[in-house]
PAGUZA-387480 format. One record per residue (C-alpha): residue in three letters; x, y, z. Coordinates in Angstrom, 3 decimals. Example, Ala and Ser with C-alpha at 12.3 -4.5 7.8 and 13.67 -1.06 7.14 Angstrom:
ALA 12.300 -4.500 7.800
SER 13.670 -1.060 7.140
This chain:
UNK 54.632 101.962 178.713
UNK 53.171 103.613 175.474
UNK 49.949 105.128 175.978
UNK 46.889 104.358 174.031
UNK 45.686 107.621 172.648
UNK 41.494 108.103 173.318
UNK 41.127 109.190 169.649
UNK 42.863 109.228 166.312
UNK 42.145 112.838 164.017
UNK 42.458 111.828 160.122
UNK 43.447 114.498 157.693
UNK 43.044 113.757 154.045
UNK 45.062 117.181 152.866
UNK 45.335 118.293 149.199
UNK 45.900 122.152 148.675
UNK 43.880 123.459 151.382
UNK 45.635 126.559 152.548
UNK 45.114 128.614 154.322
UNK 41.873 126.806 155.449
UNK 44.395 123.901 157.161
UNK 45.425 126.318 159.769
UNK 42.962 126.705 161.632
UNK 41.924 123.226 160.771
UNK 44.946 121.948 162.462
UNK 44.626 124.619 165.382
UNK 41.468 123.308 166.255
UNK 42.757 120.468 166.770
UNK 45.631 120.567 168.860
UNK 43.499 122.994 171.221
UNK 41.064 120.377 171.837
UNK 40.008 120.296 175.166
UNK 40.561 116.201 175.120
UNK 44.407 117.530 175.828
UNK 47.230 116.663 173.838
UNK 48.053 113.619 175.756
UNK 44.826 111.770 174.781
UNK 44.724 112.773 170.895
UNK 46.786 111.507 167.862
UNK 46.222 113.660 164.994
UNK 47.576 111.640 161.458
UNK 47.931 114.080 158.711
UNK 48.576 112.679 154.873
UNK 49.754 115.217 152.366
UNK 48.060 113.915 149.184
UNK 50.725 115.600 146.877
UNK 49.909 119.469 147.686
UNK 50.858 121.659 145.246
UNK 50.597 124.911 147.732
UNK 52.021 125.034 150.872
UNK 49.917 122.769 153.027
UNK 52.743 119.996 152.831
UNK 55.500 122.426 154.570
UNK 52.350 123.950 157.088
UNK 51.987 119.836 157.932
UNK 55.907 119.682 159.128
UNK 55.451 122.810 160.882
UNK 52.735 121.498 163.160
UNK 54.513 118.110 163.515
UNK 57.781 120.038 164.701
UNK 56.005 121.690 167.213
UNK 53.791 118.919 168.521
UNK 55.958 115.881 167.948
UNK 53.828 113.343 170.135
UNK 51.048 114.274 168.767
UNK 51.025 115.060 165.148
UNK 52.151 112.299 162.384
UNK 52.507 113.380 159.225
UNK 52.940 111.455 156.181
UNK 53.629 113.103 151.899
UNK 52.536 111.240 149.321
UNK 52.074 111.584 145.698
UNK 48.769 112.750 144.425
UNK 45.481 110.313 144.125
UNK 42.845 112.474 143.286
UNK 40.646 112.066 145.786
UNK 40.406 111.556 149.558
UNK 40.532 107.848 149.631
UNK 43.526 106.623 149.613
UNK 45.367 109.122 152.279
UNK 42.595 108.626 154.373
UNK 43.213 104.448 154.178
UNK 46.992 105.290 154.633
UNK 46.282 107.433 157.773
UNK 44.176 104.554 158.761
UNK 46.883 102.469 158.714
UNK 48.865 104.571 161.012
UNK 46.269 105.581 163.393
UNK 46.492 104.032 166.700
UNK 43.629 105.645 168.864
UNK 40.197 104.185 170.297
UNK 38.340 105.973 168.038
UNK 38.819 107.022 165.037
UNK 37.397 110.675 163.256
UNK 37.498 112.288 160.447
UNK 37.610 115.687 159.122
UNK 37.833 117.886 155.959
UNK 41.240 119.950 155.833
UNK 39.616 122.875 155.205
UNK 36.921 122.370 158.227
UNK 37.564 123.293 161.934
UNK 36.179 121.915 165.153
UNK 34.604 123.317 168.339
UNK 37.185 123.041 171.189
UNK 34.934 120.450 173.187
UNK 34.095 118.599 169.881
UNK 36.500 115.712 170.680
UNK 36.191 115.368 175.023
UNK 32.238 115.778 174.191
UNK 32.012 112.817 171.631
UNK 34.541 110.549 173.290
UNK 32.349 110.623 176.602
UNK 29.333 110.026 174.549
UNK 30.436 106.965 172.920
UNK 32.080 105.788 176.352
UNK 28.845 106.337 178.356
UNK 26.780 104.699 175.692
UNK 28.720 102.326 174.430
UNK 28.220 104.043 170.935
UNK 30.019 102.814 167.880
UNK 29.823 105.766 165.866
UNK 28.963 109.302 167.598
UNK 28.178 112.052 165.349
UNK 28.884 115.572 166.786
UNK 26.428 118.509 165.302
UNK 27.816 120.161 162.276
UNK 26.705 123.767 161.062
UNK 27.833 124.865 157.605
UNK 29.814 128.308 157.186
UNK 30.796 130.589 154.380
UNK 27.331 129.720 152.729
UNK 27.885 125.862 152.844
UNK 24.425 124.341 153.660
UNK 24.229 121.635 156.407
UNK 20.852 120.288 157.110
UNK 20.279 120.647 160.453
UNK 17.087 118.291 161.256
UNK 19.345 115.132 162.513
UNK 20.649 117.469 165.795
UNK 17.187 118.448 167.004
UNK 18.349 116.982 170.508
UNK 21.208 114.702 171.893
UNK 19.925 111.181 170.878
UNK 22.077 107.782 172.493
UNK 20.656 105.573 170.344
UNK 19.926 106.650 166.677
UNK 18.699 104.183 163.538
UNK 20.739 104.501 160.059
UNK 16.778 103.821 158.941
UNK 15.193 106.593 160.188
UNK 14.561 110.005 158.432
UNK 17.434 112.153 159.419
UNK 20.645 109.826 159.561
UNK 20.531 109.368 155.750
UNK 21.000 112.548 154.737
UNK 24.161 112.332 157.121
UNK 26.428 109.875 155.381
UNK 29.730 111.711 155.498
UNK 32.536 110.379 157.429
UNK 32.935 113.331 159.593
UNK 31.976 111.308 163.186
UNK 33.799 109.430 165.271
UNK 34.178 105.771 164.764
UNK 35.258 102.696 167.603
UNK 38.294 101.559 165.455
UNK 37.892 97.904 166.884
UNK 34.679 98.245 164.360
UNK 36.597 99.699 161.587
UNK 39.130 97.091 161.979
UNK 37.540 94.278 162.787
UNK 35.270 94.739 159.660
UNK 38.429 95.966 157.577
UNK 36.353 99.228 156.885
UNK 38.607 101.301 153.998
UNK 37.262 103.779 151.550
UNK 37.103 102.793 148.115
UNK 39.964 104.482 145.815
UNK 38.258 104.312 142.778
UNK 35.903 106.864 143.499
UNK 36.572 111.047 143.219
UNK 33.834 111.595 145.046
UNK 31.273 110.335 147.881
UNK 34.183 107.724 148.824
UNK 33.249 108.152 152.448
UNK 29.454 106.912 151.790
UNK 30.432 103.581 151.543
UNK 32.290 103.383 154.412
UNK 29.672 105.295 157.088
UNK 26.968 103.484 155.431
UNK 29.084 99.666 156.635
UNK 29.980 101.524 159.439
UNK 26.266 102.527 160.828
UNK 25.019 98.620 159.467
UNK 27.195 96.995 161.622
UNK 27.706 99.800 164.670
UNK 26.042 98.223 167.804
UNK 24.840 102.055 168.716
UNK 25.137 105.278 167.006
UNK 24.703 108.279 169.027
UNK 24.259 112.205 168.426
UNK 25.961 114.765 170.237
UNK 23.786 117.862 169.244
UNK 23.589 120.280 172.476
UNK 27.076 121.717 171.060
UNK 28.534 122.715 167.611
UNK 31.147 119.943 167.074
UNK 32.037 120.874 163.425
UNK 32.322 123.659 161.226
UNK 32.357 122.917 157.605
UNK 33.975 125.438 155.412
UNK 32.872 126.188 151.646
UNK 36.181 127.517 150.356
UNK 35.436 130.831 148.597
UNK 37.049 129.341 145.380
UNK 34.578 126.186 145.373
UNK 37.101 124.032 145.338
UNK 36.045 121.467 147.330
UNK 36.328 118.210 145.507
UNK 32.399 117.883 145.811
UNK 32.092 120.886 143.676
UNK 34.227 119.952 140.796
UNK 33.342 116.669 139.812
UNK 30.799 116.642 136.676
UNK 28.045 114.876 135.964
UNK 29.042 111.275 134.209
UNK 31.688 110.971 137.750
UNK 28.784 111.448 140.153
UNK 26.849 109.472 138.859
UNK 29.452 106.677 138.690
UNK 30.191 107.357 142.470
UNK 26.545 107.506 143.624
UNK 26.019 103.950 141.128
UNK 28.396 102.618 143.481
UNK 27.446 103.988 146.658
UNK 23.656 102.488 146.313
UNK 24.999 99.150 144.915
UNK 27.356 98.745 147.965
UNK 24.544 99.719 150.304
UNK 22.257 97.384 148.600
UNK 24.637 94.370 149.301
UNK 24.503 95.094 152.774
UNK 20.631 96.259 153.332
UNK 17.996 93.476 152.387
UNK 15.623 94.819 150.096
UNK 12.552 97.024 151.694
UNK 11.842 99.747 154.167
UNK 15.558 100.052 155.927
UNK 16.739 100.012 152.100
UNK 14.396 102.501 150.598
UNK 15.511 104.334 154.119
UNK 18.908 104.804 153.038
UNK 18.329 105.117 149.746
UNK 15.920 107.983 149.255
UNK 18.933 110.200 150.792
UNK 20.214 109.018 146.696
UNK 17.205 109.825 144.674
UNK 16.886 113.009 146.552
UNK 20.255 114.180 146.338
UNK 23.000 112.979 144.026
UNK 20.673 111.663 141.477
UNK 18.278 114.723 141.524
UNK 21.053 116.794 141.040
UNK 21.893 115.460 138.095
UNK 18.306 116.653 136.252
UNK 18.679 119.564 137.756
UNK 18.906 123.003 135.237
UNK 21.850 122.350 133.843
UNK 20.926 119.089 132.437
UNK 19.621 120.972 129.847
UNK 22.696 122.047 128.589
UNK 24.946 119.350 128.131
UNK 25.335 117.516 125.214
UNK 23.103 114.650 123.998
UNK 25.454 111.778 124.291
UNK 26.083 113.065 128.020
UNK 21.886 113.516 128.707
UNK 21.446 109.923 127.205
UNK 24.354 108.359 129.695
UNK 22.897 110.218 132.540
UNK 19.554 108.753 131.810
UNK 20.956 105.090 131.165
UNK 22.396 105.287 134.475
UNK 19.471 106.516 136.484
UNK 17.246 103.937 134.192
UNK 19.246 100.949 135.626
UNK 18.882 102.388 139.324
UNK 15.756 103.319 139.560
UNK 14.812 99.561 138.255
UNK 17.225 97.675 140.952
UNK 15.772 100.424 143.910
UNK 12.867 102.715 143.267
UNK 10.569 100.828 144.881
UNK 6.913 101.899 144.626
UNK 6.676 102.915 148.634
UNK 9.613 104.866 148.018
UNK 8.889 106.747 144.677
UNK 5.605 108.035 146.544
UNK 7.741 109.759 149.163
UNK 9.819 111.974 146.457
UNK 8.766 115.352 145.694
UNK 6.549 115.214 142.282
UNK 8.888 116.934 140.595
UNK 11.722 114.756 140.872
UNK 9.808 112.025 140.799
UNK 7.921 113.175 137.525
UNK 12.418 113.994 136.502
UNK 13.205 110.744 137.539
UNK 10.590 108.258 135.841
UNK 11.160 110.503 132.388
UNK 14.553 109.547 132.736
UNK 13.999 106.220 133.639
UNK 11.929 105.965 130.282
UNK 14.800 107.535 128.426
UNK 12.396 110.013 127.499
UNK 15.547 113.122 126.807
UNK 13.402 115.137 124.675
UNK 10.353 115.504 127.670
UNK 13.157 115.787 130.406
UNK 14.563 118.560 129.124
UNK 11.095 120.239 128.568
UNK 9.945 119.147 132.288
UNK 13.218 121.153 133.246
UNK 13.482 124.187 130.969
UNK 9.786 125.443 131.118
UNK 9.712 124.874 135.130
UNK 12.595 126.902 134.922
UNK 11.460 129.673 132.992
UNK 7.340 129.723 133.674
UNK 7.525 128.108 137.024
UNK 5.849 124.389 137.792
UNK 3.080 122.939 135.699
UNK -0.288 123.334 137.067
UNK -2.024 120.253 138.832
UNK -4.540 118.551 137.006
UNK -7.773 117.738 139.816
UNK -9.946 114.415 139.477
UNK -11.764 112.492 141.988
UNK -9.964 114.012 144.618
UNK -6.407 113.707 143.167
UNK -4.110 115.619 142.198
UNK -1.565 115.729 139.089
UNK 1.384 117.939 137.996
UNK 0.976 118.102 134.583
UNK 4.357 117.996 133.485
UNK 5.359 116.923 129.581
UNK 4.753 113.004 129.525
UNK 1.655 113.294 131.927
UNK -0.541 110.848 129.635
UNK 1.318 110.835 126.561
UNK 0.374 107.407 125.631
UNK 3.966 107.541 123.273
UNK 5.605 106.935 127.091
UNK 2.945 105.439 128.601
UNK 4.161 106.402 132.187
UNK 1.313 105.537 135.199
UNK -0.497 108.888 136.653
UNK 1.010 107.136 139.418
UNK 4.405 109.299 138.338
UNK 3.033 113.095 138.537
UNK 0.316 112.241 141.230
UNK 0.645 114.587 144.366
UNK 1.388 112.261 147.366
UNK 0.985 112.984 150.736
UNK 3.076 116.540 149.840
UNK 2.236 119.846 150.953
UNK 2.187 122.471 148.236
UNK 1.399 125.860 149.485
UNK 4.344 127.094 147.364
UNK 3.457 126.103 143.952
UNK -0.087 127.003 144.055
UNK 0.354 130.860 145.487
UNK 3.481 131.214 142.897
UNK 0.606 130.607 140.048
UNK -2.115 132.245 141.808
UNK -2.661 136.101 141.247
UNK -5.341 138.758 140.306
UNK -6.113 139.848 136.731
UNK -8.661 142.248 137.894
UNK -11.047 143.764 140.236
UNK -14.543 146.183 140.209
UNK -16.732 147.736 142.242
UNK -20.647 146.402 141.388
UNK -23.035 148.878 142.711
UNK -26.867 148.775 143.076
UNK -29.027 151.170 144.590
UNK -27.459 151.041 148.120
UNK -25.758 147.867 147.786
UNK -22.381 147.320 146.603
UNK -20.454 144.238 145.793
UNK -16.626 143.388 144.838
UNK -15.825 141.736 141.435
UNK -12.733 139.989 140.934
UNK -10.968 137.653 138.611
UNK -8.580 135.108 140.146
UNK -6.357 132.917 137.988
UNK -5.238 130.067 140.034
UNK -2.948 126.993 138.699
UNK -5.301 124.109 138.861
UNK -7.505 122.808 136.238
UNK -10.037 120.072 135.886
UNK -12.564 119.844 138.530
UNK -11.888 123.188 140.695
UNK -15.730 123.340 141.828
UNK -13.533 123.999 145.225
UNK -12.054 127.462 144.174
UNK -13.818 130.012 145.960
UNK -12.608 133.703 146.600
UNK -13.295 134.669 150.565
UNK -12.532 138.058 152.992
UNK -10.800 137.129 155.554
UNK -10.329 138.919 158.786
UNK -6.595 138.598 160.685
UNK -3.339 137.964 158.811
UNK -1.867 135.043 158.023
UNK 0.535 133.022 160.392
UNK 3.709 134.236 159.974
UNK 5.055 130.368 159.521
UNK 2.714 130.962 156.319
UNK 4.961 133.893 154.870
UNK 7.993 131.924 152.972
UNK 5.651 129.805 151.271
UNK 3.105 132.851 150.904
UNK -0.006 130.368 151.519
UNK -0.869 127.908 153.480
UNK -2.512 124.104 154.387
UNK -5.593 124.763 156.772
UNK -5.013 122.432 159.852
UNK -7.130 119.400 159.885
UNK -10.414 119.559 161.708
UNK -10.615 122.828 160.484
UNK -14.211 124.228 159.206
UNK -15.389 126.491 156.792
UNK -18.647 128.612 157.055
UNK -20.254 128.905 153.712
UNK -18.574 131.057 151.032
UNK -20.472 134.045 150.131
UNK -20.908 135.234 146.943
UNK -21.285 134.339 143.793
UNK -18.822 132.034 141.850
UNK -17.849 131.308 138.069
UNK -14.920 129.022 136.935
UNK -13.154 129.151 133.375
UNK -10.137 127.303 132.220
UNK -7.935 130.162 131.016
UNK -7.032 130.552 127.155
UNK -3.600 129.115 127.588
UNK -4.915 125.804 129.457
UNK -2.600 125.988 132.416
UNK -4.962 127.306 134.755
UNK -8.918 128.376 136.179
UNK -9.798 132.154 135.797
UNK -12.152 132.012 139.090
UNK -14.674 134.805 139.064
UNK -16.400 136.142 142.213
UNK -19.208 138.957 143.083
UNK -18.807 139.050 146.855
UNK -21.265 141.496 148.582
UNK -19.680 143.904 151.303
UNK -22.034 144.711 154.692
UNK -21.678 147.754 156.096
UNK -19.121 147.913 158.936
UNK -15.590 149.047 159.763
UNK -13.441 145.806 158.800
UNK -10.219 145.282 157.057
UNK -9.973 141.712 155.348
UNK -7.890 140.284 152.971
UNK -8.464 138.470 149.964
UNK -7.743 134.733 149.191
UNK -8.570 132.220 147.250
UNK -9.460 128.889 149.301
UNK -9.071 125.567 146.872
UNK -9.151 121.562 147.759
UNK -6.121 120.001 146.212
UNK -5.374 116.524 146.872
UNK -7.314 115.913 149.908
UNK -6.214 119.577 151.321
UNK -7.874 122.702 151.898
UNK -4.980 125.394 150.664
UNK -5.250 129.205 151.831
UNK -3.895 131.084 149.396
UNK -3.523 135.072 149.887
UNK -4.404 137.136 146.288
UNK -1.354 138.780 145.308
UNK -2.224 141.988 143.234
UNK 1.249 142.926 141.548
UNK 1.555 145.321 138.782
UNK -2.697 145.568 138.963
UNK -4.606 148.568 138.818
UNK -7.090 148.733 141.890
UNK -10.392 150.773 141.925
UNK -10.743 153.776 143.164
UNK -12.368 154.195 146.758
UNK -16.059 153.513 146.825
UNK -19.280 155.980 148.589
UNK -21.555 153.503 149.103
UNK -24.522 152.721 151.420
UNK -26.695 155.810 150.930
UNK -26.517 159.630 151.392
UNK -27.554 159.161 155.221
UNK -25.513 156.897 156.541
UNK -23.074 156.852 153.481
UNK -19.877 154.236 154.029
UNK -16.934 154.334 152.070
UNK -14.611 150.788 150.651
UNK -11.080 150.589 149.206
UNK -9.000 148.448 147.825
UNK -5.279 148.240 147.943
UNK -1.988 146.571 148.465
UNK -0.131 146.062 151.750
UNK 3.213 145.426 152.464
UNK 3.592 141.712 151.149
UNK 1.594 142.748 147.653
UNK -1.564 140.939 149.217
UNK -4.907 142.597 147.998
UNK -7.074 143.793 150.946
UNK -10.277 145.434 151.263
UNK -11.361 148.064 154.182
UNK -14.923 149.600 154.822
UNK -16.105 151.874 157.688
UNK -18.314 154.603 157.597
UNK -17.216 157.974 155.424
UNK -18.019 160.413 158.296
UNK -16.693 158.137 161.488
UNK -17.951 159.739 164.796
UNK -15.323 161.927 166.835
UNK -14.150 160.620 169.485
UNK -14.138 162.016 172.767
UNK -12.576 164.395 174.682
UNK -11.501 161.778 177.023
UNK -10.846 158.946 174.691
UNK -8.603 161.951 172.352
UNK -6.473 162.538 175.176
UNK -5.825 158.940 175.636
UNK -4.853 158.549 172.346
UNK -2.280 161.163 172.369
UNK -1.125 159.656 175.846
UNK -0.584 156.453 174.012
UNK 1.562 157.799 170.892
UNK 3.456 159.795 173.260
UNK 4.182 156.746 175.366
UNK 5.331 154.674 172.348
UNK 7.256 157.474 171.171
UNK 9.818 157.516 174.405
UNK 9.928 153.404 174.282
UNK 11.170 153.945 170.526
């Protein structure tokens, strides 16, 4: 009596050496065993020696390994239907030739669909070599996740494990006509019609490999074939998703992905015929499926890309993309409480595009305003015994910035705050009154506020830093004053000859301006309180 095996391995393989060794040595050292795994290779017409490194395996592991040669396709499709064909497992799974699997990977997904009755299990997958993975789908093991929540659509690839009864019974197959993205269609059906999908993420199932050639097929195709593949990969997904929130669900993994990365920098430089296709194509999908609900949940910037292309507007595309790229983002435009990126076509009334398009929605932007928001320059103002610091701020907003005040602030920033080199106060949060006195000018070039401010120092030893604090959209943004490449003033003797206090101005170690004062003549310290100091320093000196 032939035995059924628990799971059939797919391998699409096309010139993958010497990746598909260890490939194929992960998989016959799964810890599933040998005698419940079926691994069914297809040689899609390798040029190197992958085909002969197939026979090799298949030699040694006869009851295991099936390998079939074939002539080239040109993509991954059709040996992956052919293996199909062949595969006789309960499940079904898929990997890249030039990936590799943990050695639990297969027992650990196998018991997961078994205990939950899971149709499709996806196993955690961690990119190596530089590949990027996004991670936020194997937070924790889940039984029981939705194709329509926030995570699984940015998760599409076939690289899970799949009840074959499903695949057959709904004759899932990959379509053959497409060079890349051919597995979309196929997990998307797959996860429509699964009873239960499940996520194995307490261990790293699957490592995928960027080749240090970037050959993957992912990486070569241009831009007119992706955008075929993705046309077809929404349209497909469309027939089987009734139009609204599940189908904006699946789709916003599109807009954000293979269609933004077609407007991307390089748009620029292709030729005119291929900018004009590009935008014909994104025109006609963006009318079937970029529903209001889910243009509001894109980034501005792509969605600002997006509706310029869906206008056909080539010339203000390319400007959107070029002067991002070489002056940073646009600054945003503040009325009523709003906020608007003013990118080329905000309010040309030649495109007539909604505000709607460059509006900031429900995005945080701590980013963009700190990368426009630096010092142009700084003074002591001194009278009699009092002494005050001047500054001048230029921050990228403009319009009503009646918000933009410049505050010293004791403590440093939270360190979550450091990438983004700003930050969104929390809500609830309160503000005591800022102190000083306040000016605000739209710079000569238009593209930002100069934001002038006399702030009075008291007498005291303090070190605070200095930031500008601005509403933007609803949002009360942090924003640490950066000082590069500025001259500070010298140390100030302030406060009188009595008493006399001293204040200075520099840099620290992330370029952030800060201010100290403390008296000029501090008292000594003890005898006592000297030894302790020394006993401290010496302490810390045998830790390090």
């Amino acid at each position: 009596m032939t035995t059924v095996p628990d799971v059939s391995v797919v391998v699409a393989v096309y010139n993958t050496m010497p990746y598909l060794t260890e490939c194929l040595n992960s998989l016959v050292g799964q810890s599933i065993g040998l005698d419940r795994l079926e691994v069914v290779a297809v040689d899609d017409g390798s040029t190197d020696d992958s085909g002969a490194e197939l026979d090799r395996f298949a030699a040694r592991y006869p009851g295991t390994v099936k390998v079939v040669h074939q002539f080239n396709s040109g993509g991954p499709a059709m040996p992956s239907n052919r293996a199909l064909e062949l595969a006789t497992g309960r499940y079904v799974y898929f990997i890249g030739s030039d990936d590799y699997l943990g050695e639990e990977a297969l027992e650990r997904m196998v018991s997961c669909a078994d205990t939950n009755g899971s149709d499709v299990v996806i196993g955690k997958m961690v990119g190596t070599n530089g590949r990027y993975v996004r991670q936020s789908l194997y937070k924790a093991n889940d039984p029981d996740v939705s194709l329509y929540g926030p995570e699984l659509p940015f998760a599409l690839a076939n690289t899970k494990l799949f009840r074959r009864d499903l695949v057959e019974k709904h004759k899932l197959r990959f379509p053959e006509d497409m060079p890349v993205g051919s597995d979309q269609p196929f997990t998307i059906e797959a996860c429509v019609r699964a009873r239960r999908i499940s996520v194995v993420a307490d261990y790293t199932c699957y490592y995928a490999v960027k080749r240090g050639d970037a050959s993957n097929i992912t990486y070569r195709a241009n831009h007119l074939s992706r955008l075929r593949c993705t046309a077809a990969i929404m349209d497909h997904a469309a027939r089987l998703i009734e139009a609204g929130p599940n189908r904006d669900a699946v789709l916003k993994r599109h807009f954000t992905w293979e269609l933004s990365k077609l407007i991307q920098d390089d748009f620029v430089a292709l030729d005119d015929e291929t900018k004009r296709d590009i935008c014909a194509g994104i025109t006609r999908l963006a009318d079937a499926y970029l529903t209001d609900p889910l243009s509001d949940g894109l980034p501005v910037k792509l969605r600002a890309r997006l509706r310029l292309a869906q206008r056909g507007a080539v010339g203000e595309l390319c400007r959107a993309i070029s002067e991002e790229a070489e002056h940073g983002a646009p600054p945003f435009q503040l009325e009523d409480g709003r906020a608007f990126a003013r990118y080329p076509g905000f309010r040309d009334p030649g495109l007539d595009l909604p505000d709607r398009c460059f509006e900031l929605v429900g995005e945080i932007v701590p980013g963009r305003l700190a990368a426009k928001t630096r010092l142009i320059e700084s003074e002591w103002v001194q009278t009699g015994d009092e002494l005050a610091l001047a500054l001048t701020v230029r921050v990228g907003v403009v319009g009503e910035t009646d918000s933009a005040v410049v505050r010293l602030v004791e403590g440093a920033m939270p360190k979550s705050a450091d990438k983004a080199r700003a930050r969104r106060l929390p809500d609830g949060h309160e503000l005591a009154p800022a102190q000083g006195k306040f000016t605000r000018e739209v710079a000569p070039d238009g593209d930002a506020t100069l934001v002038r401010a006399v702030i009075p120092l008291e007498p005291r030893r303090i070190k605070r830093g200095v930031s500008v604090f601005v509403d933007v959209a609803g949002e009360t943004y942090e924003i640490p004053v950066r000082g590069d490449g500025q001259p500070m003033p010298l140390a100030r003797r302030w406060h009188g000859e009595k008493d006399p206090y001293r204040a200075a101005v520099q840099l620290n170690s992330k370029g952030r301006v800060v201010i100290s004062t403390g008296p000029l003549h501090p008292p000594k310290k003890s005898l006592g309180s000297r030894l302790r100091s020394r006993l401290t320093r010496a302490t810390r000196s045998k830790r390090k």
